[in-house]
C-alpha positions as CSV (number, residue, x, y, z in Angstrom):
1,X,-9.5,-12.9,12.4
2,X,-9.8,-15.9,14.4
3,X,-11.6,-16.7,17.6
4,X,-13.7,-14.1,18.7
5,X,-13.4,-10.4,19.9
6,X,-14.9,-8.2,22.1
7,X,-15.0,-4.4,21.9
8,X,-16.7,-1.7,25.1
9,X,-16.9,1.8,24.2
10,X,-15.3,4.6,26.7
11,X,-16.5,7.9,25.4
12,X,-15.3,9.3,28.7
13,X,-12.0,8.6,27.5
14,X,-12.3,10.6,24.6
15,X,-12.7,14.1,25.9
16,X,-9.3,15.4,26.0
17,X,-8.8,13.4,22.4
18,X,-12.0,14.0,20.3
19,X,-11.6,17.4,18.5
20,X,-11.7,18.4,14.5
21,X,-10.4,15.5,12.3
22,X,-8.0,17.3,10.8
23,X,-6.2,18.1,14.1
24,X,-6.7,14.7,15.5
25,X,-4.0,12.8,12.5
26,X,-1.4,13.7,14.4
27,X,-2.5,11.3,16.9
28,X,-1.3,7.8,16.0
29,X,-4.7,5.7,15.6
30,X,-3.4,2.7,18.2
31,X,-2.5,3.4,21.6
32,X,-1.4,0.3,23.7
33,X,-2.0,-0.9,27.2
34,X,-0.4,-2.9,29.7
35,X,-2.6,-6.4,29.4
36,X,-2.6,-9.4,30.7
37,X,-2.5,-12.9,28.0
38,X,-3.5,-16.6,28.9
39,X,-1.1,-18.6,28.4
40,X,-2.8,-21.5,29.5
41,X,-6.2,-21.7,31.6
42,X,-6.6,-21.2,34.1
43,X,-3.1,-19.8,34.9
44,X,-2.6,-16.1,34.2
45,X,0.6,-13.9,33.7
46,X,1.5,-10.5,32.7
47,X,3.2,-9.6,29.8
48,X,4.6,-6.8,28.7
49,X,3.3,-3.5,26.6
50,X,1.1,-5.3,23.7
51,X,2.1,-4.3,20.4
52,X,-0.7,-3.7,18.1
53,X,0.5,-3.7,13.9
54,X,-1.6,-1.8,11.6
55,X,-2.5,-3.2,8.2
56,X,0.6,-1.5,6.8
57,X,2.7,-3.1,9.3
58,X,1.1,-7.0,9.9
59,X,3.0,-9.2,7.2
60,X,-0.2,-12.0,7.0
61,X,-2.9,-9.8,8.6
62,X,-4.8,-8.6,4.9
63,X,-6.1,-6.2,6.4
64,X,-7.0,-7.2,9.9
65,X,-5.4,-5.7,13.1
66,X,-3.0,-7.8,14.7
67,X,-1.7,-8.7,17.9
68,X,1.8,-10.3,18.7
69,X,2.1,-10.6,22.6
70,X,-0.4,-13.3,22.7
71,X,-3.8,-14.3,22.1
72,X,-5.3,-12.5,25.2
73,X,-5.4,-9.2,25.9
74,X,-6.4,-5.8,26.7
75,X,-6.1,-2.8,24.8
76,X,-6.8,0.9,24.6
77,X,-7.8,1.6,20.9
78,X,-8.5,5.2,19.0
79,X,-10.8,5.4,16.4
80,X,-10.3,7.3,13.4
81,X,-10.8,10.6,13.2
82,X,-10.5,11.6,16.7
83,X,-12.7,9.6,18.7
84,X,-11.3,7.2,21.2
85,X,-12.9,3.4,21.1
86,X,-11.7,1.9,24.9
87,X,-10.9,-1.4,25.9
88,X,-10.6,-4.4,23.3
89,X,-10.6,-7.7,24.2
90,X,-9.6,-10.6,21.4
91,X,-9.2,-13.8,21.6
92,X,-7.2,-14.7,18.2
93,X,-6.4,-18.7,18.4
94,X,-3.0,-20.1,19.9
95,X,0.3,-18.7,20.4
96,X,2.4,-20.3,17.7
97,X,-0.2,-20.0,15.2
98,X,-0.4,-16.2,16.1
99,X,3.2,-15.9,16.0
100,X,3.4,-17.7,12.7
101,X,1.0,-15.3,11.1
102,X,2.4,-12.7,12.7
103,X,6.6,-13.2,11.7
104,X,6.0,-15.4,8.3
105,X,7.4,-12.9,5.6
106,X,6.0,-11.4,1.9
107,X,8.9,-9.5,0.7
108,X,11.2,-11.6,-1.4
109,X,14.8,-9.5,-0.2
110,X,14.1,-10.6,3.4
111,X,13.9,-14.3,2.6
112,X,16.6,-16.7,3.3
113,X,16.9,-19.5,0.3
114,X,14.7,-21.9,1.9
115,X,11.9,-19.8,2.8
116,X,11.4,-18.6,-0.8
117,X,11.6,-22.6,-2.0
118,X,9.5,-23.5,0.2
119,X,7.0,-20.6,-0.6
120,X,7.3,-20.5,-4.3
121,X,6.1,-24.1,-4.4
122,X,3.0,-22.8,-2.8
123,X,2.0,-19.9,-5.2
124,X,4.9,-19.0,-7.5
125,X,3.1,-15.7,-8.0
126,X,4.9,-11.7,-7.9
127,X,3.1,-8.1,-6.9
128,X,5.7,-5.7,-7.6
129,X,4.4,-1.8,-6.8
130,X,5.2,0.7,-9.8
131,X,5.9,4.5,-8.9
132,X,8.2,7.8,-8.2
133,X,8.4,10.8,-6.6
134,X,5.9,13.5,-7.7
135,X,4.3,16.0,-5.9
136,X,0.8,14.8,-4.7
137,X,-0.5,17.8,-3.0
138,X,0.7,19.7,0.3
139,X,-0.7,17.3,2.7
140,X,0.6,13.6,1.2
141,X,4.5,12.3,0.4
142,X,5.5,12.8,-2.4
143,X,5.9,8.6,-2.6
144,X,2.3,8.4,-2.5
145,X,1.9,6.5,-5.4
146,X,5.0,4.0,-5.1
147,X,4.1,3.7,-1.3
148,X,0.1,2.9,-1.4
149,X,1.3,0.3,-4.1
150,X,4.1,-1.2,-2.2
151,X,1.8,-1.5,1.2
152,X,-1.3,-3.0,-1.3
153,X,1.5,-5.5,-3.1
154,X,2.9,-7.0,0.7
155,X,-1.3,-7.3,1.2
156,X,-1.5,-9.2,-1.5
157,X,0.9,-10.9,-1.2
158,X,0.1,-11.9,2.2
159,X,-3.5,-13.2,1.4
160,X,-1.9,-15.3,-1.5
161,X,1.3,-16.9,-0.2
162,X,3.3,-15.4,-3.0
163,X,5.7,-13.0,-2.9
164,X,5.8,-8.9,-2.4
165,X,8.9,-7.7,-4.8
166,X,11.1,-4.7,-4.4
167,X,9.0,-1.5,-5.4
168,X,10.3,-0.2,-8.3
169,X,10.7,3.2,-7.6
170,X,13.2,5.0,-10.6
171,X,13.6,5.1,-14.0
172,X,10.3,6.6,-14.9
173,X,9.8,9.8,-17.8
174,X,10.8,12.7,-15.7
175,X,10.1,15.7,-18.1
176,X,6.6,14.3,-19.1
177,X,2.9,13.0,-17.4
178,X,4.8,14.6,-14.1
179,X,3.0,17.4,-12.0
180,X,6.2,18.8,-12.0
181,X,6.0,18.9,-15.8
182,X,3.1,19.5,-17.1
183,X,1.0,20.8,-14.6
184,X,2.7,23.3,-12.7
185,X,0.5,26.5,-13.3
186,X,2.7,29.6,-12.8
187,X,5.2,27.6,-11.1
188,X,2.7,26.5,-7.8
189,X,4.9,23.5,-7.5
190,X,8.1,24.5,-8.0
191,X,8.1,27.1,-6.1
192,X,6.6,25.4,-3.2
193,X,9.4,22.6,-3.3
194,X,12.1,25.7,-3.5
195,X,13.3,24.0,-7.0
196,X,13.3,25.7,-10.4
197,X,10.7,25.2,-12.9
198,X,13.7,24.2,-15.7
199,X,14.8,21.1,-13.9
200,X,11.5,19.3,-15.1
201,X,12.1,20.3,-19.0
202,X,14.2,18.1,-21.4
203,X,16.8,20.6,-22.1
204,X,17.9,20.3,-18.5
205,X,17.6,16.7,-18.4
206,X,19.5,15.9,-21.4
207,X,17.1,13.0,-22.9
208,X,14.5,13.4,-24.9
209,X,11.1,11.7,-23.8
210,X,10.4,9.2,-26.2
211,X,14.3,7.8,-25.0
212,X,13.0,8.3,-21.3
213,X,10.4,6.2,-22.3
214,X,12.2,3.8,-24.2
215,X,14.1,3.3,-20.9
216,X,11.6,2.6,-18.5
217,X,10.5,-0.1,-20.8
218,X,13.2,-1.6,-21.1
219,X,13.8,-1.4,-17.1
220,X,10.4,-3.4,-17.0
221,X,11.5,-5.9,-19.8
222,X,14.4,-6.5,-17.5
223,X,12.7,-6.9,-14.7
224,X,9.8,-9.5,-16.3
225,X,12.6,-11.6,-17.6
226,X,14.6,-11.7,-14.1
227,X,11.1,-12.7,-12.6
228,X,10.9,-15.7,-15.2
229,X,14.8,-16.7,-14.1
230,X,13.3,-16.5,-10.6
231,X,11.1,-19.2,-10.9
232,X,7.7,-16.9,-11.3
233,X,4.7,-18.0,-12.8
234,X,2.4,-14.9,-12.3
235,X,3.7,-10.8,-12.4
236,X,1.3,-8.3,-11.2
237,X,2.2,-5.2,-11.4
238,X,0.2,-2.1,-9.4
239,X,0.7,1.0,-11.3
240,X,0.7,3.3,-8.4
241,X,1.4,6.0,-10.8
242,X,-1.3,6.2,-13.8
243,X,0.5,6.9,-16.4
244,X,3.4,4.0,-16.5
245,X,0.7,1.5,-17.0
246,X,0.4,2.4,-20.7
247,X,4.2,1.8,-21.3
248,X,4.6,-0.9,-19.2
249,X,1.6,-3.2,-21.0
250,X,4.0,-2.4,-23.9
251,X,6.8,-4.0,-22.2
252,X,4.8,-7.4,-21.4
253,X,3.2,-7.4,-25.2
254,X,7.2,-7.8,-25.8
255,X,8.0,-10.6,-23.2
256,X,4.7,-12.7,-23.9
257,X,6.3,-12.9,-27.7
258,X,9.0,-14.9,-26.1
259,X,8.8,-18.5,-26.5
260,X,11.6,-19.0,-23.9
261,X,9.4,-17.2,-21.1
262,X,6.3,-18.4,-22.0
263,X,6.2,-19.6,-18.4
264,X,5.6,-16.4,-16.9
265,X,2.5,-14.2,-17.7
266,X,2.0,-10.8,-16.6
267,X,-0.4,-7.8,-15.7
268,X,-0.4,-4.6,-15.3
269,X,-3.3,-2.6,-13.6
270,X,-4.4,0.6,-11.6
271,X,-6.3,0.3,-8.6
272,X,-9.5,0.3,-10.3
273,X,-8.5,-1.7,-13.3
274,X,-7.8,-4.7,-10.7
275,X,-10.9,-3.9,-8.7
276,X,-13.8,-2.9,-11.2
277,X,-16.1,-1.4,-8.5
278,X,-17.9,1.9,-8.1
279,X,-16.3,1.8,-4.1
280,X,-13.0,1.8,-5.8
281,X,-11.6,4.7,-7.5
282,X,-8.4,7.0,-8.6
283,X,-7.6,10.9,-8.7
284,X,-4.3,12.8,-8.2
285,X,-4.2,13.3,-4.6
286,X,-7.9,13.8,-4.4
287,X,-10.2,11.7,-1.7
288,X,-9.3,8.5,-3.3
289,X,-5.9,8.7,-3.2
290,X,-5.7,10.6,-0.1
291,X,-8.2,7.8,1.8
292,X,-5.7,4.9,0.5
293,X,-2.8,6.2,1.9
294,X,-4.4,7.3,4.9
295,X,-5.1,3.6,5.2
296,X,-1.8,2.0,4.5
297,X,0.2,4.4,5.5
298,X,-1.0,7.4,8.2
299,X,2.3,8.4,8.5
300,X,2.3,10.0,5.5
301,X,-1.1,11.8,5.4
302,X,-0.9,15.2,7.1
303,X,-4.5,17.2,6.6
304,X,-3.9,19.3,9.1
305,X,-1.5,21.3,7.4
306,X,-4.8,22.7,5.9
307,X,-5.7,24.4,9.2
308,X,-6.7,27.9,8.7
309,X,-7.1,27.2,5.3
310,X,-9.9,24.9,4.7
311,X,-11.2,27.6,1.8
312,X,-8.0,27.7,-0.2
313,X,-7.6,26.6,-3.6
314,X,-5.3,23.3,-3.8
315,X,-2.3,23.0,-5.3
316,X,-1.9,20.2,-8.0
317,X,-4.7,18.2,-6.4
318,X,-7.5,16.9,-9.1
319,X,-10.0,14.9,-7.8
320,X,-13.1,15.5,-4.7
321,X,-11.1,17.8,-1.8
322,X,-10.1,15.3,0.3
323,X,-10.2,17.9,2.7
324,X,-13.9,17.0,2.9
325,X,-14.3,13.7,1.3
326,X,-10.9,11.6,2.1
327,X,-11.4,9.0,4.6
328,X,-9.7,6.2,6.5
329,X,-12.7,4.0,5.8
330,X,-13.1,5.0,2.3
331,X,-9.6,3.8,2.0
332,X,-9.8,0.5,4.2
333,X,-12.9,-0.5,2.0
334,X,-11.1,-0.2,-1.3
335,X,-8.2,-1.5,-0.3
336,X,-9.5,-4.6,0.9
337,X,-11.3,-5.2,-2.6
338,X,-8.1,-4.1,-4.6
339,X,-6.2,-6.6,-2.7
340,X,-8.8,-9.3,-3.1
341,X,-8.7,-9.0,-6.9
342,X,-5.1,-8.6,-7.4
343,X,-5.0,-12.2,-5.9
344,X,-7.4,-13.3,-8.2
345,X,-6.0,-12.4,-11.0
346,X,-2.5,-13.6,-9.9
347,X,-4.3,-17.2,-9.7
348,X,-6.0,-16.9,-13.1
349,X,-2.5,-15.9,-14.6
350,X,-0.7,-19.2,-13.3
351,X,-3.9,-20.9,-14.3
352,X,-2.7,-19.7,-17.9
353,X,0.5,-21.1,-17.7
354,X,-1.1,-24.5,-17.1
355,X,0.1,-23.8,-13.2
356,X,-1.2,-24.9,-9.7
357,X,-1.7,-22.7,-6.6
């Protein structure tokens, strides 16, 4: 972040906050005061209620907290898990360049024509997130893995000046490598989403896996050669969802044998196949998992649905209990390495092409 900031704790504030962590998510991390800005010394005015945007919210931020009412101000900020910081003062350069940062767009379906020209001359580079719906235990959406890899695509593309693509979220083998599928032990899942156990079995879905399969490759084949037509040098994919990565690094072997699209290279990677650090890790809704979206996205992390039954056995969770290990920190500092190497390797695949950025 820019400029300077200045942070003085309240712990008074926090009694009637601080409690168990688990009970505390329900408490939106950010609460915002009435400030006053400078905009211009020594003049001062009020302004209105500041608006804070998380990570998952802040277009250009990578990761940092952002402020769009000015570069002044006061605010009232709660730590994570249930603690509440006090009043924050930051100083984050001037007003247009904060509200450049803060309103420039990543995701190519917002753009109008001349924004993407103007940004594809830059770094012609595209993240597109990978996932589906699948149960990831009781207490995350069952988006998780098409959501943390949307929210860690926009990052990236962010930090880079390239572009964050739709998330592709359908298509994918639905009676095989699914919870749903394969690991629903006496029907634990099923019955806890109120569906039958048959829906997830080929008979029921009337295609047989190796064509599901052969579907979802082509779906990415399609997609690789519409990102060539679209003037993009560089496609990372994020394989929110493990098992896709293996077919998909099928479907690029097939586009890289393509003379005509030899302009375009592609990748396809997992969390910790981008990042290749022990602070970086996967599971199936386990701490890792749990701690990223708790990161990106703590609207769709609900631990305290556990209350009362901190002891019990999960359900179709594999990985630490994130219960006891899952953390908002755990998941910021992954995150921000994941992020950092999908937009290196983004650079070393234009570099391939004999590209610029």
């Amino acid at each position: 972040m820019a400029g300077w900031g200045w942070a003085a704790s309240a712990s008074s504030a926090a009694a009637g906050v601080a409690g168990a962590s688990i009970v505390s998510q329900r408490i939106r991390p950010v609460i915002c005061w009435m400030g006053f800005i400078f905009s211009g010394m020594p003049r001062l005015r009020p302004t209105s209620v500041g608006l804070l945007l998380p990570p998952s919210e802040s277009y250009r931020s990578a990761g940092r907290w952002q402020r769009v009412a000015g570069p002044w101000g006061f605010w009232a900020g709660a730590a994570r898990q249930g603690m509440v910081a006090g009043a924050v003062l930051v100083y984050d350069g001037p007003v247009r360049w904060l509200k450049r940062r803060a309103m420039e767009k990543v995701r190519y379906q917002d753009m109008l024509p001349h924004e993407i020209v103007a940004r594809r001359r830059r770094f012609p580079a595209a993240f597109i997130g990978l996932g589906g719906l699948e149960w990831h235990g009781e207490h995350l959406a069952v988006g998780n893995d098409a959501l943390k890899a949307e929210k860690l695509c926009e990052l990236a593309a962010a930090a880079s000046g390239g572009f964050a693509m739709p998330t592709i979220w359908y298509g994918e083998p639905r009676t095989t490598r699914l919870m749903e599928a394969n690991h629903n032990k006496n029907g634990l899942i099923t019955d806890k989403m109120e569906l039958p156990a048959a829906n997830f079995t080929t008979r029921h879905f009337g295609i047989s896996e190796a064509d599901q399969v052969a579907f979802y490759q082509q779906l990415i084949y399609h997609v690789l050669v519409q990102m060539n037509t679209l003037g993009m040098k560089a496609v990372c994919f994020l394989s929110g969802h493990y098992p896709l990565k293996e077919w998909v690094d099928k479907a690029i072997a097939r586009f890289h044998r393509v003379r005509r699209f030899s302009g375009t290279r592609a990748y396809c990677g997992i969390e910790f196949h981008y990042a290749d650090h022990p602070k970086v890790g996967g599971d199936h809704a386990g701490h890792w998992e749990t701690s990223y979206l708790w990161y990106l996205r703590p609207d769709c992390v609900d631990l305290s649905v556990f209350l009362g039954r901190q002891d019990e056995p999960l359900v179709g969770v594999g990985g630490k209990d994130p219960r006891k290990f899952a953390s908002v920190e755990l998941g910021r500092s992954a995150c921000r390495r994941i992020v950092r190497s999908m937009v290196a390797k983004a650079h070393r695949l234009i570099a391939e092409v004999g590209g610029k950025a």
